[in-house]
C-alpha positions as CSV (number, residue, x, y, z in Angstrom):
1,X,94.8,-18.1,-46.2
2,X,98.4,-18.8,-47.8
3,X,98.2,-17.9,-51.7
4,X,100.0,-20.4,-53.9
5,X,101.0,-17.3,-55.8
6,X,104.0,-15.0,-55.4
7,X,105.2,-11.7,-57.3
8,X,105.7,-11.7,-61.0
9,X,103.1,-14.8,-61.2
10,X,100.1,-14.5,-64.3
11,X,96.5,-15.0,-62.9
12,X,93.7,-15.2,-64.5
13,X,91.1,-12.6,-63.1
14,X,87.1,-13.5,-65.2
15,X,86.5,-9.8,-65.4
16,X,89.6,-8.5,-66.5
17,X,91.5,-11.5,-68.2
18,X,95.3,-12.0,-67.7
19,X,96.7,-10.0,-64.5
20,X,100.5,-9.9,-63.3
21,X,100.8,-10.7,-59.4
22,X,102.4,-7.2,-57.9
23,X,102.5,-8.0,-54.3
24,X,100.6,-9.3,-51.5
25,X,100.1,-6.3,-48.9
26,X,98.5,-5.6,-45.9
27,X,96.6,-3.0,-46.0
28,X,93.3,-1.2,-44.1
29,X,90.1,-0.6,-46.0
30,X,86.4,0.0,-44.7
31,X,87.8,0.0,-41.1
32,X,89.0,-3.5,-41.3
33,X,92.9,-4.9,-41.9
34,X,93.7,-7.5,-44.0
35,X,95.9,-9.3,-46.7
36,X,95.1,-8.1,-50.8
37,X,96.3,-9.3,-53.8
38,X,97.6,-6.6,-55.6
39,X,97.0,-6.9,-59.7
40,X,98.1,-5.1,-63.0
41,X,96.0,-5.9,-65.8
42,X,97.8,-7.5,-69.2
43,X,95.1,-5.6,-70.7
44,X,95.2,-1.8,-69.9
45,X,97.6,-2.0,-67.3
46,X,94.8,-1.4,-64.3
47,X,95.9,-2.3,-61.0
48,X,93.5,-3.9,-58.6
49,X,93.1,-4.9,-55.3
50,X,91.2,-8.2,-54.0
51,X,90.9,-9.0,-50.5
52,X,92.8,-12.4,-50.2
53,X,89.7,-14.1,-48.2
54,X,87.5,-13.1,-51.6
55,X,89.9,-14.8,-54.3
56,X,88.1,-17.9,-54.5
57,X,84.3,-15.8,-54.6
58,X,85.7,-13.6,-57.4
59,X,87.3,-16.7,-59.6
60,X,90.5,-15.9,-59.4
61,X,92.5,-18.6,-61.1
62,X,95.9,-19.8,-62.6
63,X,95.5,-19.8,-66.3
64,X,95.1,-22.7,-68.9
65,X,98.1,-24.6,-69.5
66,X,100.0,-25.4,-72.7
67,X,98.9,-29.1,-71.8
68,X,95.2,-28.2,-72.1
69,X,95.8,-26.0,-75.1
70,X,94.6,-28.8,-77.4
71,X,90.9,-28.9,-74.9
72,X,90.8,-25.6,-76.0
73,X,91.0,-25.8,-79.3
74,X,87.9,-28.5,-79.8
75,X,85.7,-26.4,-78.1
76,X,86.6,-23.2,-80.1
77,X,86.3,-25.4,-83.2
78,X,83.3,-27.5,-82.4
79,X,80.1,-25.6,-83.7
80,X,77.4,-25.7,-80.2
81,X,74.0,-26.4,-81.6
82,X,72.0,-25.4,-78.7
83,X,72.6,-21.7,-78.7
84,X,69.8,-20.1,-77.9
85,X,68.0,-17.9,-81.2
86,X,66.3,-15.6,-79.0
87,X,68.4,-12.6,-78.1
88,X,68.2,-11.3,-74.8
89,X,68.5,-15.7,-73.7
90,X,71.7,-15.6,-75.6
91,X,73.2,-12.9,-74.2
92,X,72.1,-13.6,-70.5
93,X,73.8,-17.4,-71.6
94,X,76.7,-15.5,-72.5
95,X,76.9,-13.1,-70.1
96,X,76.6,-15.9,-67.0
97,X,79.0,-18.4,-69.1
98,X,82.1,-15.1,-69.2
99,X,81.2,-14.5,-64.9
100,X,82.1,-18.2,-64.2
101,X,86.2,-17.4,-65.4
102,X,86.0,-20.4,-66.7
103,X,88.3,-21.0,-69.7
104,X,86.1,-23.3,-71.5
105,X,82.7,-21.4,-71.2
106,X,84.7,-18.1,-72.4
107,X,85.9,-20.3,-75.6
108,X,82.2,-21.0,-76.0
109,X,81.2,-17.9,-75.9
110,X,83.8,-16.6,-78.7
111,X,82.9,-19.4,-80.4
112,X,79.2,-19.0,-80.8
113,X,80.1,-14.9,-81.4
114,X,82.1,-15.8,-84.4
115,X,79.8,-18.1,-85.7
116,X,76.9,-15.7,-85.2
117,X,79.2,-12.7,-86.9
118,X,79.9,-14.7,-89.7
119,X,76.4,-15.6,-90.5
120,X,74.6,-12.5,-89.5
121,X,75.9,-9.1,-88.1
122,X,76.0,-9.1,-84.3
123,X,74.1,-6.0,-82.2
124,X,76.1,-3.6,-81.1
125,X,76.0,-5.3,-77.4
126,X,76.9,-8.5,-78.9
127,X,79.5,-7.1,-80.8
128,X,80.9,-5.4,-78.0
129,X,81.2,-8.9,-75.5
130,X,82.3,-10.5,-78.7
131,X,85.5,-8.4,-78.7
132,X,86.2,-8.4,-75.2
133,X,85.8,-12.3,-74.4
134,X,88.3,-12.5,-77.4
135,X,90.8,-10.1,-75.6
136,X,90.6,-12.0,-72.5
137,X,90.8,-15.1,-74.4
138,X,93.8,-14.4,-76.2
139,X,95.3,-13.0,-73.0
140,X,94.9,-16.4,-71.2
141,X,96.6,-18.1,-74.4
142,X,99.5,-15.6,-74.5
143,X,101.6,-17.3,-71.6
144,X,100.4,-20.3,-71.7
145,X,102.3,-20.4,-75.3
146,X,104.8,-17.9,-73.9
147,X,104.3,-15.9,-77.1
148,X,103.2,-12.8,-78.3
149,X,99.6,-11.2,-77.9
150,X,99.8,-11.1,-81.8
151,X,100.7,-14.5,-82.2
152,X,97.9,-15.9,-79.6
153,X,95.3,-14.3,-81.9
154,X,96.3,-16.1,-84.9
155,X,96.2,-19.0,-82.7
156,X,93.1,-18.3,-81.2
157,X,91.7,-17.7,-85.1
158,X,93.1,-20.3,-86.1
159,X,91.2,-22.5,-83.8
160,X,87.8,-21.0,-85.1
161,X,89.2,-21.5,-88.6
162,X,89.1,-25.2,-88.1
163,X,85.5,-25.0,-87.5
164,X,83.0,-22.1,-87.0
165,X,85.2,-20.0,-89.4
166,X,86.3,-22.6,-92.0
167,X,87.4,-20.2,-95.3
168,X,85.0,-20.9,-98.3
169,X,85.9,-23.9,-100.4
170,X,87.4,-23.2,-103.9
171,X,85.3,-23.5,-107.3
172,X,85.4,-27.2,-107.5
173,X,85.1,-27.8,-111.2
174,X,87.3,-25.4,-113.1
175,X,88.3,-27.1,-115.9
176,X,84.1,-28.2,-116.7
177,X,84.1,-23.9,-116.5
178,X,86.9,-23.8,-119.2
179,X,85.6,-26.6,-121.3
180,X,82.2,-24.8,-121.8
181,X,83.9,-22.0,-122.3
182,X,85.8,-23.1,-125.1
183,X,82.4,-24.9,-126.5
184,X,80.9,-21.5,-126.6
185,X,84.0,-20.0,-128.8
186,X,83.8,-22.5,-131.1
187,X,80.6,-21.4,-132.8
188,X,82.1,-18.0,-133.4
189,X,85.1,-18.8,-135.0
190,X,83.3,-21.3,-137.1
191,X,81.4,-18.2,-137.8
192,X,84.1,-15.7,-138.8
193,X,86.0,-18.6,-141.0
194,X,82.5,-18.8,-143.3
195,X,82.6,-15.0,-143.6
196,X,85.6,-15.0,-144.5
197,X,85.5,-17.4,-147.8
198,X,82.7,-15.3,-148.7
């Protein structure tokens, strides 16, 4: 199998998120020879090693590109009304929508998290695949905007922002606050006025 990736490369590994390419080695394992992959993690610097005949099985992929940034962004902003309410369903969803690797169901899955955070605490399970499909995530949107991990995370919140996480509106009628306020003075002063001409 000839790989259409060469050293220095980014991959994206579903497990593990963003990986660099190291090398492509041959090496013996389990009494058999053959070509790996060789990985480092962007995330805790891991190495690993995938047979080159299992990249396709394990979802091995090239990451999003800055062109289908935008995709990205309506599904982490677009609020998914068929979640399921019953727990262990929504974490089995969750948990087979993060194995696929596929960008997209990932997005969904922080997307639904963040909605499900902000209207209710998650379980400590929850919270746990919450933080780690937002690390991989934001580690498939660093080099896609050639940025830093720091600014991929405001971009990734910025994308929940415009939808599941929109910031609480303003007081809308300020000055109808001030005017009653003012009302209810009034009476007072009139008050201390007559008191004083007494």
């Amino acid at each position: 199998m000839k790989l259409k990736w060469k050293k220095g490369d980014t991959v994206i590994y579903p497990q593990h998120g963003a990986c660099i390419v190291l090398n492509i080695k041959r090496m013996k394992a389990f009494g058999k020879t053959s070509d790996y992959l060789i990985l480092r993690t962007v995330i805790n610097e891991m190495t690993l090693s995938i047979p080159v005949e299992q990249i396709s099985a394990v979802g091995v992929r090239p990451p999003v590109s800055s062109s289908e940034l935008q995709d990205l962004v309506s599904v982490l902003s677009k609020a998914d009304p068929r979640v399921p309410a019953n727990w262990s369903r929504r974490f089995k969803n969750h948990q087979e929508k993060l194995k696929s690797g596929d960008v997209y169901q990932v997005a969904e899955v922080v997307r639904n998290l963040a909605a499900r955070d902000r209207d209710s605490a998650l379980s400590a399970a929850e919270k746990t695949m919450y933080d780690r499909a937002r690390v991989n995530l934001i580690s498939e949107i660093q080099p896609a905007l050639k940025c830093t991990s720091e600014e991929a995370e405001v971009y990734l919140d910025k994308a929940l922002e415009k939808g599941v996480l929109k910031p609480a509106k303003a007081a809308t009628k300020p000055a109808a606050k001030t005017a009653a306020a003012k009302a209810a003075a009034k009476p007072a002063v009139a008050k201390s006025a007559a008191a004083k001409k007494k």
